[in-house]
C-alpha positions in Angstrom: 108.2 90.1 103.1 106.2 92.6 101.0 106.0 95.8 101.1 102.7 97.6 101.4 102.0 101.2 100.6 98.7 102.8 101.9 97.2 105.8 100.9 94.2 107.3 103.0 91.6 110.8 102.6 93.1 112.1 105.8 95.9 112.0 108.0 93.8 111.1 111.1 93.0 107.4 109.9 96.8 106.8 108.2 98.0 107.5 112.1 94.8 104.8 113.4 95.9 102.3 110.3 99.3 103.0 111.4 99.1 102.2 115.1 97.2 99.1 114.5 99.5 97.6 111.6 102.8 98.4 114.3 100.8 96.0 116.8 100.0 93.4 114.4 104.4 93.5 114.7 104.1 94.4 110.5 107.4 95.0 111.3 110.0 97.9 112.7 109.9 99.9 108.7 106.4 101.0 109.1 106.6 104.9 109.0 104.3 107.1 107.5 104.5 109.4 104.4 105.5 112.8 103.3 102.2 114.6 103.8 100.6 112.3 106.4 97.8 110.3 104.3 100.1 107.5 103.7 102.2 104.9 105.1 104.9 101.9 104.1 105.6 99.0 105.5 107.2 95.5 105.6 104.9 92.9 106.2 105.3 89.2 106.9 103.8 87.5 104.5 101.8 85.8 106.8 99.6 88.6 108.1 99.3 90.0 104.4 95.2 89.9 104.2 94.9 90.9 107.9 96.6 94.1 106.9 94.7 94.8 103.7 91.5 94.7 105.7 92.4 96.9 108.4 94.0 99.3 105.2 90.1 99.2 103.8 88.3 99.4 107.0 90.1 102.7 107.8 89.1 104.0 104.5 92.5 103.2 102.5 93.8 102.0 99.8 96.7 99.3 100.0 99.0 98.7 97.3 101.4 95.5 97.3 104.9 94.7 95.9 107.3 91.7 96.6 
């Protein structure tokens, strides 16, 4: 699995990117950051593009490390 990190402008679309990555089932660690403009998570391989575009359709930036 990787781990993703997210960053957004707001905290409004980290919670939307947020919500949508838990119901592609990226995986029970997704939890949000410190100030609320970013998230982490562990995500099957698999779905690893899926989740970078919903990242850059809400405006983020998504960050990857094995």
């Amino acid at each position: 699995m990787a781990e993703l990190t997210a960053s957004f402008h707001d905290a409004a679309r980290a919670r939307e990117a947020l919500r949508k990555l838990e119901a592609l089932r990226a995986s029970a660690a997704v939890r949000p950051g410190t100030d609320g403009t970013a998230l982490v998570a562990r995500v099957d391989d698999a779905i690893v593009e899926q989740a970078t575009r919903l990242i850059e359709t809400h405006g983020g930036t998504a960050e990857w490390t094995e």
